[in-house]
C-alpha positions as CSV (number, residue, x, y, z in Angstrom):
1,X,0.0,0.0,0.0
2,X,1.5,3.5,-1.1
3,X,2.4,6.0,1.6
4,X,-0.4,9.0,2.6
5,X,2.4,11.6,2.5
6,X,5.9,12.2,1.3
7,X,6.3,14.1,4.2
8,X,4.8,16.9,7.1
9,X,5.1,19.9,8.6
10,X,4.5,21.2,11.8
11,X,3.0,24.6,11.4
12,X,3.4,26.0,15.3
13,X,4.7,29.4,16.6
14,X,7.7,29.4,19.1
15,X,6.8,28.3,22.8
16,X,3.7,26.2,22.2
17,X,5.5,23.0,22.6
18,X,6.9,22.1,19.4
19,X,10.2,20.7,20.8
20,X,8.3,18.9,22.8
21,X,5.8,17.3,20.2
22,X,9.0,16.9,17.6
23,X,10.5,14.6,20.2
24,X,7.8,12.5,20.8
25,X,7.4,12.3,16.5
26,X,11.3,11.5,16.1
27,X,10.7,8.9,18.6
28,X,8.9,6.9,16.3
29,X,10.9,4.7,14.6
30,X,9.9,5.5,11.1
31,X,9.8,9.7,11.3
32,X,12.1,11.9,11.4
33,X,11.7,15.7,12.0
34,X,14.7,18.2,11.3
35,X,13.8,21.2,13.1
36,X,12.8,24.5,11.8
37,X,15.0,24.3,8.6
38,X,13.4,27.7,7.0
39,X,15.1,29.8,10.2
40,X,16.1,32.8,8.8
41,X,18.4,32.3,11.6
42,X,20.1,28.7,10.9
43,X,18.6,25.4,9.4
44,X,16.6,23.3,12.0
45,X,18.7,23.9,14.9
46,X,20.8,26.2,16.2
47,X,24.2,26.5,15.3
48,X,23.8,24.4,12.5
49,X,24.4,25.8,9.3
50,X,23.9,23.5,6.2
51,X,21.7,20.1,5.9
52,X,21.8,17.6,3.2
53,X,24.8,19.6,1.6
54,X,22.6,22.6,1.5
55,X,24.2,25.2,3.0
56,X,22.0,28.9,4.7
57,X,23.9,31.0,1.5
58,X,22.4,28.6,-0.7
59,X,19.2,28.1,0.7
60,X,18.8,31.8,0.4
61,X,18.7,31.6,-2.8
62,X,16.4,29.1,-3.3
63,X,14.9,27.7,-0.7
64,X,12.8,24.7,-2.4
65,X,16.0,22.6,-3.5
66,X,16.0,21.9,0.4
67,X,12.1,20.1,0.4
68,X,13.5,18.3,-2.6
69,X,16.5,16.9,-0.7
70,X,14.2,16.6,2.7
71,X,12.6,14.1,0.9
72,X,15.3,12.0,-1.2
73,X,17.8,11.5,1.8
74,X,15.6,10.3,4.9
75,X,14.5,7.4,5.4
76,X,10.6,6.7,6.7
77,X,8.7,10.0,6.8
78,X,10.4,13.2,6.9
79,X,9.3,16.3,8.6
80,X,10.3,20.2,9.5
81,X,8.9,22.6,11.9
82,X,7.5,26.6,10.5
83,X,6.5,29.5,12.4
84,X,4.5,32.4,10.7
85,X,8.2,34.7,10.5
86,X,10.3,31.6,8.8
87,X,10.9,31.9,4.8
88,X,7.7,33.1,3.2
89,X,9.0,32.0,-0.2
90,X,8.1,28.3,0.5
91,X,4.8,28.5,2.3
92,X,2.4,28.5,-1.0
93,X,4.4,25.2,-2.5
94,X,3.8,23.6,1.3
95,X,0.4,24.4,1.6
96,X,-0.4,23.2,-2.5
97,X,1.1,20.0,-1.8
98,X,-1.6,17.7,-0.7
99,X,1.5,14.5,-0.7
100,X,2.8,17.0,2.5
101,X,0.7,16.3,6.0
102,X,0.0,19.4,7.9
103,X,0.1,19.2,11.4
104,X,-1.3,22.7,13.2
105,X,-0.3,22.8,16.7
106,X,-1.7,25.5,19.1
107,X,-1.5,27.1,22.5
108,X,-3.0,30.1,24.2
109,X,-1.2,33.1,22.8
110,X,-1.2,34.6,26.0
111,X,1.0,31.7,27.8
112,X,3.0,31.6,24.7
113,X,3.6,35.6,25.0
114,X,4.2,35.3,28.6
115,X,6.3,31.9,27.9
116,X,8.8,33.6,25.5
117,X,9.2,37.2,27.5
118,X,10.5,35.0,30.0
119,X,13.0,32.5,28.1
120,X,14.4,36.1,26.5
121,X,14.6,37.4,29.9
122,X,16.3,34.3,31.3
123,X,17.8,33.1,28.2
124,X,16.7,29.0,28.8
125,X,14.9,27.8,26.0
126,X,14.6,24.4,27.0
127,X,14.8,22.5,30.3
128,X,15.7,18.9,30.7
129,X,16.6,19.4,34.8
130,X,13.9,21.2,36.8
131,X,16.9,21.7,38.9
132,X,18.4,23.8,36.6
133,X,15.1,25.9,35.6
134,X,15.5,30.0,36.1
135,X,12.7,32.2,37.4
136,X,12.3,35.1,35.8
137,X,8.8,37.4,35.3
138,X,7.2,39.4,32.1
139,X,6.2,42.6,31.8
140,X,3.1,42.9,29.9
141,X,3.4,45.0,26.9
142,X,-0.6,45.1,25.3
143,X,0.7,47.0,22.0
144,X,3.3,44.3,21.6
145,X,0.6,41.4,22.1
146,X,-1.7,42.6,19.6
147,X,0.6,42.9,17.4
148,X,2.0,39.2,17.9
149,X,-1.6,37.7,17.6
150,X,-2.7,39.5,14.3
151,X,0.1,38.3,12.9
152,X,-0.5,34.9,14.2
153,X,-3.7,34.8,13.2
154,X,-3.1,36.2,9.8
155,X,-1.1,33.1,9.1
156,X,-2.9,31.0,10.4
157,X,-5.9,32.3,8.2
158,X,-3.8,31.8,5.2
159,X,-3.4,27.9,5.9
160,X,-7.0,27.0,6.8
161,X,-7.7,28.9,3.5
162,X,-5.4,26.6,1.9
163,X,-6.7,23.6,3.0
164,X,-10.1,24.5,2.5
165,X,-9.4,25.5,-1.1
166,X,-7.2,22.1,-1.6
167,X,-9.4,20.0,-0.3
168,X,-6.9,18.9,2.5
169,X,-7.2,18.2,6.3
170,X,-4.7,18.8,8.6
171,X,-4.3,17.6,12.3
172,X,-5.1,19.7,14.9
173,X,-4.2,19.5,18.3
174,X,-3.4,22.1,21.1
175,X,-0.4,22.4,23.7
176,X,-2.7,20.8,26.7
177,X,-2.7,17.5,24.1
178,X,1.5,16.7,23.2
179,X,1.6,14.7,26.4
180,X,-1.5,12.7,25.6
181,X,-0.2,9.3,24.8
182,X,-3.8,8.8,22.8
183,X,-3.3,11.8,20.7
184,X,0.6,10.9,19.6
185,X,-0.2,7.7,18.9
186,X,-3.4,9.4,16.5
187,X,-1.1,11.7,14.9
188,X,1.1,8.4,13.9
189,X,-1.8,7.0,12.4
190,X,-3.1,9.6,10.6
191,X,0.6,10.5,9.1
192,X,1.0,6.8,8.0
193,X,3.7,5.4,10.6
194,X,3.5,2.1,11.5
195,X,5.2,2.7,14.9
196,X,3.2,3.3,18.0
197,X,4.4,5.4,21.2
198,X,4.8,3.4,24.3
199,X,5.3,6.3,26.2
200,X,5.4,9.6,25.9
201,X,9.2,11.0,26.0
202,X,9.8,13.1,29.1
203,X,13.0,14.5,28.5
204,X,12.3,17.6,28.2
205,X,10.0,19.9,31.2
206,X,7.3,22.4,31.0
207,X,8.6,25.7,32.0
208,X,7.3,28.8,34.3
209,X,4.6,26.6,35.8
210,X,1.5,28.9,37.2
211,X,-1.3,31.1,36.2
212,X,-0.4,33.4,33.9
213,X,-1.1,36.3,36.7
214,X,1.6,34.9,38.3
215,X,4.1,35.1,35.7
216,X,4.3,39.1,34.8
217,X,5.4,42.2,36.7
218,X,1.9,44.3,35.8
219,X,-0.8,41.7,36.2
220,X,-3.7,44.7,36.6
221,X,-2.5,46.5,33.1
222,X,-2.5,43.2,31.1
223,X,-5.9,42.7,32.6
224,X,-7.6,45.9,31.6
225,X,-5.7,45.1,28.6
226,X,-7.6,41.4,27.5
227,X,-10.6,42.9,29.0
228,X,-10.7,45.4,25.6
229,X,-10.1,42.7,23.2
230,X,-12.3,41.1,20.6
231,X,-11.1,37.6,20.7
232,X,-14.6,36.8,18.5
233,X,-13.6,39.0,15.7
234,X,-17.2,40.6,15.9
235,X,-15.6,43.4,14.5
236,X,-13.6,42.5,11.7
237,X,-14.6,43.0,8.2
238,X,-16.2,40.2,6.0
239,X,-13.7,41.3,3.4
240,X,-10.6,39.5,2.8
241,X,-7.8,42.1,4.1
242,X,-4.5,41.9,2.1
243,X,-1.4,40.9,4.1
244,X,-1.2,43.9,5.1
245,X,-3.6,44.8,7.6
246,X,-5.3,48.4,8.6
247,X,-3.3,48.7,11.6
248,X,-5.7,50.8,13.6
249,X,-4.4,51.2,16.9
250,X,-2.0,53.0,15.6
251,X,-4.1,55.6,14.0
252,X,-4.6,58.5,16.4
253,X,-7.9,60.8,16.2
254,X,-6.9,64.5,17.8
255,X,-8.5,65.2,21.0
256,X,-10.6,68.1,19.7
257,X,-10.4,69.1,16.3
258,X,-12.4,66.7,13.5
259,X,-8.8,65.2,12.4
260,X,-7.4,61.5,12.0
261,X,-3.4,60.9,11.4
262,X,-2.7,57.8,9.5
263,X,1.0,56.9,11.2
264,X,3.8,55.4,9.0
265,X,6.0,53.2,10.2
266,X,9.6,55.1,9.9
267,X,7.4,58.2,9.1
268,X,7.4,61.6,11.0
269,X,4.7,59.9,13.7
270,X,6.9,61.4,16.9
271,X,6.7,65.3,15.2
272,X,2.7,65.1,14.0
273,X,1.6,63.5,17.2
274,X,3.4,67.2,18.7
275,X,1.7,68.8,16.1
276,X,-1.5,67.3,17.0
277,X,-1.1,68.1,20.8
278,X,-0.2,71.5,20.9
279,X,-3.2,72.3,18.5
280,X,-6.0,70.9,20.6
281,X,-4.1,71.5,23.9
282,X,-4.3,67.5,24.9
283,X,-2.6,64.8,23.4
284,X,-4.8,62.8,20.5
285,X,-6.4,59.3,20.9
286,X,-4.8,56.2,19.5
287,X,-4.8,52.6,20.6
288,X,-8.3,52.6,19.3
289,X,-10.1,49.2,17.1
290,X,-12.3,49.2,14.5
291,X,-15.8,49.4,17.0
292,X,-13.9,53.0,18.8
293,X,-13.2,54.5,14.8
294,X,-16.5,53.6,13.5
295,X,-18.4,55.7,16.0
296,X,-15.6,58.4,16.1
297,X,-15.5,59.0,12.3
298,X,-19.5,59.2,12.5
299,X,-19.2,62.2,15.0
300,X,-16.7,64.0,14.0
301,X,-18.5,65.4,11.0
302,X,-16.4,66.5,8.0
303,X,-13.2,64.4,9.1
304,X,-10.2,64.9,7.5
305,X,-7.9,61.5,7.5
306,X,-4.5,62.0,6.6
307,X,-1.1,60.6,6.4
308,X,2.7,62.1,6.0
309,X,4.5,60.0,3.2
310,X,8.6,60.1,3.9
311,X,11.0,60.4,1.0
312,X,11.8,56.8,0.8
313,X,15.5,57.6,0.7
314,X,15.5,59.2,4.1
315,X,13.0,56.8,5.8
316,X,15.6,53.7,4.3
317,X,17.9,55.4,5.9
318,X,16.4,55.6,9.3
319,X,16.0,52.2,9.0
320,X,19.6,51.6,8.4
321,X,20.1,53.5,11.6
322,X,18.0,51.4,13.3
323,X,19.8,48.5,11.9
324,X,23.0,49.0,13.3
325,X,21.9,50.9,16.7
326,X,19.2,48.8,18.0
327,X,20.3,46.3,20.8
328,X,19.4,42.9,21.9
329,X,19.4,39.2,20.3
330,X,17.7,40.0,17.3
331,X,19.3,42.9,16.6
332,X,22.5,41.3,16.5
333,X,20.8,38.2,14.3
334,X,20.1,40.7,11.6
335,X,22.8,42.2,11.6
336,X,24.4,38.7,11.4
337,X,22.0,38.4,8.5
338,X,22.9,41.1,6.3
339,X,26.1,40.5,6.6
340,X,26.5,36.9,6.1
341,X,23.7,36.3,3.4
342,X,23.3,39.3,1.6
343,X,26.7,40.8,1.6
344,X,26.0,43.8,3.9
345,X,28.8,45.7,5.1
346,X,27.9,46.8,8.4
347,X,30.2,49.2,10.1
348,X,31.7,48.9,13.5
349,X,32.9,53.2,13.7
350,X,31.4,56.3,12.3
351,X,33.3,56.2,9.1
352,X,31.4,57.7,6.1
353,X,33.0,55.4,3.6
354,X,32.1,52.7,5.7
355,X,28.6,53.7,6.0
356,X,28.1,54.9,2.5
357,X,28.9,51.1,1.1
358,X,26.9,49.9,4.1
359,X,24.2,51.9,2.8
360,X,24.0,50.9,-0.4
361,X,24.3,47.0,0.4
362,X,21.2,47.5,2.6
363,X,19.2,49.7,-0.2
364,X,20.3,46.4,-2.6
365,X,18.7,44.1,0.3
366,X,15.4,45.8,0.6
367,X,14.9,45.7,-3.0
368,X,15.1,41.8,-2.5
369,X,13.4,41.5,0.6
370,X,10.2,43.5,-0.8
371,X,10.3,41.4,-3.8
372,X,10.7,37.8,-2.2
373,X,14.3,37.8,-2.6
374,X,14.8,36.8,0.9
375,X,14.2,34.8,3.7
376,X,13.4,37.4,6.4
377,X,9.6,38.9,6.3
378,X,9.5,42.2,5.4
379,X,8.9,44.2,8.5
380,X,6.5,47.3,8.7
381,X,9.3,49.8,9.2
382,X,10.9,48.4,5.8
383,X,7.6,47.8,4.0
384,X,6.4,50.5,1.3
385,X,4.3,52.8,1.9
386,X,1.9,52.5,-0.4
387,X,1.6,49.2,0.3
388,X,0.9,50.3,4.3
389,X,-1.6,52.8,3.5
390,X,-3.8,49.9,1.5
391,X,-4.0,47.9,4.4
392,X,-4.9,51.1,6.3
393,X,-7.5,51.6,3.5
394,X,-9.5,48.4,4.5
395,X,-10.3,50.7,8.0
396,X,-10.6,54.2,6.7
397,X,-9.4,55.8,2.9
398,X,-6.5,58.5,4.2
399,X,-8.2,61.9,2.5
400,X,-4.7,64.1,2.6
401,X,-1.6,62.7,1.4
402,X,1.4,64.8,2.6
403,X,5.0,64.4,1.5
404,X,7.0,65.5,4.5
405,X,8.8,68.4,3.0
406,X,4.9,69.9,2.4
407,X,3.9,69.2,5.8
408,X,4.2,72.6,7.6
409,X,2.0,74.2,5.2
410,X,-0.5,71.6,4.2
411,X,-0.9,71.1,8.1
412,X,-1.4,74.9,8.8
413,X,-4.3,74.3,6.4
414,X,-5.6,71.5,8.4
415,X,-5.2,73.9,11.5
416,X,-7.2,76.7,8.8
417,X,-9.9,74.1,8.4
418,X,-10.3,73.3,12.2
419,X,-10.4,77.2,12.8
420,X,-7.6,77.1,14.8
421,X,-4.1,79.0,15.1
422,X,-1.3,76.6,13.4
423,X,1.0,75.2,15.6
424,X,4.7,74.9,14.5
425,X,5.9,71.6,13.2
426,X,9.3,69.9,14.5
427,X,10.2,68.1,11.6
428,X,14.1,68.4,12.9
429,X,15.4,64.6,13.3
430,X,18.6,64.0,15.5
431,X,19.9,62.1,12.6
432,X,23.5,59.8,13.8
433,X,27.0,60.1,12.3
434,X,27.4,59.8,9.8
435,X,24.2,61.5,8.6
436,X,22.3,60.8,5.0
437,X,23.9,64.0,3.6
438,X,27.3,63.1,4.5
439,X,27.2,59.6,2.5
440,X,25.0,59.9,-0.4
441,X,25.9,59.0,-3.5
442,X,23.8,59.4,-6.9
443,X,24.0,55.1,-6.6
444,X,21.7,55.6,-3.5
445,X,19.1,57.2,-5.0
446,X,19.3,54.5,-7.9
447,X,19.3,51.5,-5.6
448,X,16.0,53.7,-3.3
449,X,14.4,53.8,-7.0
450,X,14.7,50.2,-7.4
451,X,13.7,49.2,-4.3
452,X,10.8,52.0,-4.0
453,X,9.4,52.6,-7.3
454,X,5.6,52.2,-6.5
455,X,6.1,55.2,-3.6
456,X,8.1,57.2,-6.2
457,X,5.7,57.1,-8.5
458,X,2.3,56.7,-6.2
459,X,3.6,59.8,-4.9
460,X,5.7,61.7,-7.6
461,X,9.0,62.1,-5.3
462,X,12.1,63.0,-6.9
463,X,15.2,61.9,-6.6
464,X,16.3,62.9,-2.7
465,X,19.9,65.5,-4.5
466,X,16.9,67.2,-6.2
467,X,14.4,67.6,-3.3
């Protein structure tokens, strides 16, 4: 009798036990599961750098050569872990392939939130020795959350789509189930083994036992928190949003005056949220949803929606900054990233040579990124922004469009409009050594083009020397 599957995947999100259930799955004597091998980080465990002969450099440059030699060089049923920020490039020819067995596995988001605050706090991952296991607490952060589970759930949209439209099932089962000898030994079956679990492995131990209350530094805020939440989705739109979504909690309505500001990431948000401030003498709403806009935008009669649009030149730049000033583990994997994979040069000392090739590596990296070129998702900070205003379109159409260097006077109009005195706008940005003026070459308005061109021509910038 022929096989159900050529082989699975484990589609999961980090801390809702997919160590765990991928030991209890290689512990059947005709599967094998290889870890998360489409990491942006490293290839199905850490520290390990090539599988098969396939090495991270030439993975990213084609990624699907690796499913091919998943399945040629294992013998029984081979298998690999993803998580909703692993290689995007691959995810359509996974979820097409009915000859692949999807496995979904699931936890509360809010223990898996809690769960990986503290293993970054503490820095244990795993535990084998409940001797050995660090205490350590979260602090609740509600914007951070939110943005976790929509992005979670976005995914996770996308495959049940798939399936539906395929025709295929997948196995479900939560985090309360990967010790249920019953429910292994069903997930054999319905993957085709012929091995059964006599036990279920216990090597490795459930970490930060205890109610979730227990577990973070502001227990009241994250409370008042998931008391606002709509975990129904009574408020979403029947329309099919694009990958992008409307981002409203980020949109702030101004305390007073009939005005909404449409935030871009890596945009002037910090200087029109002054603006915004010192013209109603309060400081404007935001962390709102899609049931606190509707009724706002039917008060506030004759609304003006509008958004600031960054030269993309500059706002690439801020997010080079960003690049090599931000702190922490994952700065330092990106960092790792660009340099390793895509040929980055990233400076250790303010040298404007230095910086200037940096630059233009970086510019040369977004183009790919944006395109599917690369393994990383394409954050919101390096996203277009036309393609962040569409996904605000789903919520509310932005009415203004403002390129930055109009601002002060297109805002006084707003002000006009309101009938109210124009407050000055700080557009000044503390910009670090070297700054964009000191390192720009005609080759970095080129490579911004390239990367860009929809924003250039949605919304007719020229090139940044002739601004």
């Amino acid at each position: 009798m022929a096989a159900k599957f050529d082989a699975f995947v484990v589609f999961a999100e980090m801390r809702t036990g997919s160590n765990h259930l991928e030991e209890s799955l290689n512990s059947l004597s005709d599967v094998t599961s290889y870890g998360e091998i489409f990491n942006p980080v490293f290839l199905g465990a850490h520290n390990r750098e090539s599988l098969f002969g396939i090495d991270m450099a030439a993975r990213e440059v084609d990624p699907l050569p690796l499913l091919s030699a998943l399945r040629h060089n294992t013998e029984g049923l081979p298998g690999f872990r993803f998580f909703h920020d692993h290689d995007p490039r691959v995810v359509d020819t996974i979820l097409e392939d009915a000859r692949t067995a999807k496995i979904i596995l699931t936890r509360n988001p809010l223990d898996s939130y809690i769960s990986l605050a503290i293993a970054r706090q503490t820095g244990q991952w795993r535990l084998t020795n409940p001797k050995m296991a660090k205490a350590g607490k979260a602090y609740f952060d509600g914007a951070e959350f939110d943005g976790e589970l929509a992005r979670q759930r976005a995914f996770r949209d996308r495959i049940q789509e798939a399936l539906q439209r395929t025709g295929q099932a997948a196995f479900w089962l939560a985090y309360e189930q990967i010790g249920d000898l019953n429910v292994l030994n069903g997930l054999a079956a319905f993957l085709g083994s012929q091995d059964r679990l006599k036990a279920v492995p216990g090597k490795l131990k459930k970490q930060n036992p205890g109610d979730p209350e227990e577990k973070v530094d502001n227990p009241e805020e994250m409370r008042a928190h998931l008391a606002g939440l709509d975990p129904f989705l009574l408020s979403r739109s029947t329309n099919l949003e694009p990958p992008r979504g409307p981002e409203v909690p980020s949109m702030m309505a101004a305390a007073q005056s009939p005005l909404l500001y449409l935030p871009i990431p890596g945009g002037p948000t910090a200087a029109v949220r002054a603006w915004l401030t010192a013209l109603d003498g309060a400081a404007p709403t935001d962390g709102m949803r899609q049931r606190d806009l509707r009724p706002w935008m039917r008060k506030a009669k004759d609304f003006v929606s509008f958004a600031v649009v960054r030269h993309p030149l500059v706002r690439a730049h801020g997010a080079w900054q960003r690049v090599l000033s931000d702190k922490g583990p994952e700065a330092n994997a990106l960092r790792r990233i660009l340099s390793n994979q895509h040929g980055v040069t990233i400076p250790e000392v303010p040298d404007p040579d230095l910086h200037a090739q940096g630059f233009l590596g970086f510019l040369t990296f977004l183009k790919a990124n944006l395109s599917g070129g690369s393994a990383l998702p394409v954050t919101p900070e390096r996203a277009s922004q036309s393609a962040i205003l569409s996904g605000m379109a789903q919520a509310v159409l932005p009415q203004r469009l403002i390129r930055e260097f109009d601002a002060p006077g297109d805002l006084a109009r707003l002000a006009d409009f309101c009938g109210r005195a124009a407050p000055e706008l700080d557009l000044t940005c503390a910009e670090a050594t070297p700054s964009l003026a000191e390192i720009y070459t005609d080759a970095h308005d080129d490579a911004a083009i390239a990367a860009y061109r929809r924003d250039f021509l949605q919304f007719g910038f020229r090139r940044w020397k002739n601004s």
